[in-house]
ROTORTOR-251634 format. One line per field, with one value per residue (C-alpha): residue number from 1; residue in three letters; x, y, z. Coordinates in Angstrom, 1 decimal. Layout:
REM residues N
pos [NUM | ...]
code [ala | ...]
xx [X | ...]
yy [Y | ...]
zz [Z | ...]
***
This chain:
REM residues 70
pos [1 | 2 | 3 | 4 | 5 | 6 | 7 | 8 | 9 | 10 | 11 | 12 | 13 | 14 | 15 | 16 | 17 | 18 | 19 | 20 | 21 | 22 | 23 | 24 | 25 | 26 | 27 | 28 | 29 | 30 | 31 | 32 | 33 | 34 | 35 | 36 | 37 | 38 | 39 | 40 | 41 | 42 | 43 | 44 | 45 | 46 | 47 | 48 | 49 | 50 | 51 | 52 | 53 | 54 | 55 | 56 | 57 | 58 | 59 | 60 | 61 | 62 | 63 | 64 | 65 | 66 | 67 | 68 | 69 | 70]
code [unk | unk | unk | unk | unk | unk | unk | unk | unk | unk | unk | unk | unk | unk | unk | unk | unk | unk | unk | unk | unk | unk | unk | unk | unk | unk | unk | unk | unk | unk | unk | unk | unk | unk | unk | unk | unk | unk | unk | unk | unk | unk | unk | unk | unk | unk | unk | unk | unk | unk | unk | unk | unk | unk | unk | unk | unk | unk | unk | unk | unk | unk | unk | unk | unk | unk | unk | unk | unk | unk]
xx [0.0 | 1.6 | 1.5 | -0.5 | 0.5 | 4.3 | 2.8 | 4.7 | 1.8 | 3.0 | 1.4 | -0.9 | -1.0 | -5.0 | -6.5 | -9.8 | -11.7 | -13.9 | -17.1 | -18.3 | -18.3 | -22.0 | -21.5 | -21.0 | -17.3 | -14.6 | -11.4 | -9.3 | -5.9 | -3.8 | -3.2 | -0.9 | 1.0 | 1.7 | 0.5 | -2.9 | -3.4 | -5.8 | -7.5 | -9.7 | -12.3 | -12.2 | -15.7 | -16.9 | -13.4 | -14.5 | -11.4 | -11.4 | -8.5 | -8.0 | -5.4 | -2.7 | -4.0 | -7.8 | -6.6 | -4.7 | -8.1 | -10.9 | -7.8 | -9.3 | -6.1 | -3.8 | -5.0 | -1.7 | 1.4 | 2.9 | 7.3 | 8.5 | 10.4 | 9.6]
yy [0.0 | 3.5 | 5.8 | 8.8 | 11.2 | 11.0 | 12.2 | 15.1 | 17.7 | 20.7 | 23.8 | 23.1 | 19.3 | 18.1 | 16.0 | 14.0 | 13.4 | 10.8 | 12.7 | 15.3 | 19.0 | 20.7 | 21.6 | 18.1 | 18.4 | 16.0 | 17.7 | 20.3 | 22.4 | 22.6 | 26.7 | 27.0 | 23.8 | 23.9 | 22.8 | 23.3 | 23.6 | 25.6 | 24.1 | 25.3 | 23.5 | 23.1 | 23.2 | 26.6 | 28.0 | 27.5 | 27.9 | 25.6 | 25.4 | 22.0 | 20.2 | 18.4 | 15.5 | 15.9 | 15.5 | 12.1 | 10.7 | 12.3 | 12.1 | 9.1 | 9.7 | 12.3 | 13.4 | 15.8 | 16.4 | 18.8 | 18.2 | 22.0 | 23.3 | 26.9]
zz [0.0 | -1.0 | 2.4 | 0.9 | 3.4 | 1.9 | -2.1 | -3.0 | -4.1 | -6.8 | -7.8 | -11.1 | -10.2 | -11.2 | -8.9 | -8.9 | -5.9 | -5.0 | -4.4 | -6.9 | -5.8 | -5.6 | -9.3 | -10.6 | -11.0 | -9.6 | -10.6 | -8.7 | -9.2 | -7.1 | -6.5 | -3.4 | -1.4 | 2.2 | 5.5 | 4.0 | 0.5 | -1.6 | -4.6 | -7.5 | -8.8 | -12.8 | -13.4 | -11.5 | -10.5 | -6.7 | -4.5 | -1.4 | 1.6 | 2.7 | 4.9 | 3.4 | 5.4 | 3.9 | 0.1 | 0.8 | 2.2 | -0.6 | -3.4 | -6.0 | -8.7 | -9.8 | -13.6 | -14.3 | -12.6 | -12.7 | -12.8 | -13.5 | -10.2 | -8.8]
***
């Protein structure tokens, strides 16, 4: 089993969740990484802040990621 809480999360990484958002949309970008991160919803352009933590337990798969160093 892969420990989730170790995944390395970067800025314009798209994730999908497991439950769709009120809109109907499942996939987020990632805006800002730290101890809590702040997402955006692709659909509406909703912008959520979220613990680290929280994303390892509703993430479902990683859709893009993101490599470039900033």
């Amino acid at each position: 089993m892969i420990d989730r809480v170790k995944i390395k999360y970067n800025v314009g990484d798209i994730l999908e969740f497991k439950k769709t958002h009120p809109c109907g949309g499942k996939q987020w970008k990632i805006v800002r990484v730290g101890v809590d991160c702040k997402l955006e919803c692709t659909t509406c352009k909703r912008i959520i802040i979220i613990p680290r933590i929280e994303i390892a337990k509703k993430m479902k798969k990683r859709i893009f990621e993101n490599n470039s160093e900033e």
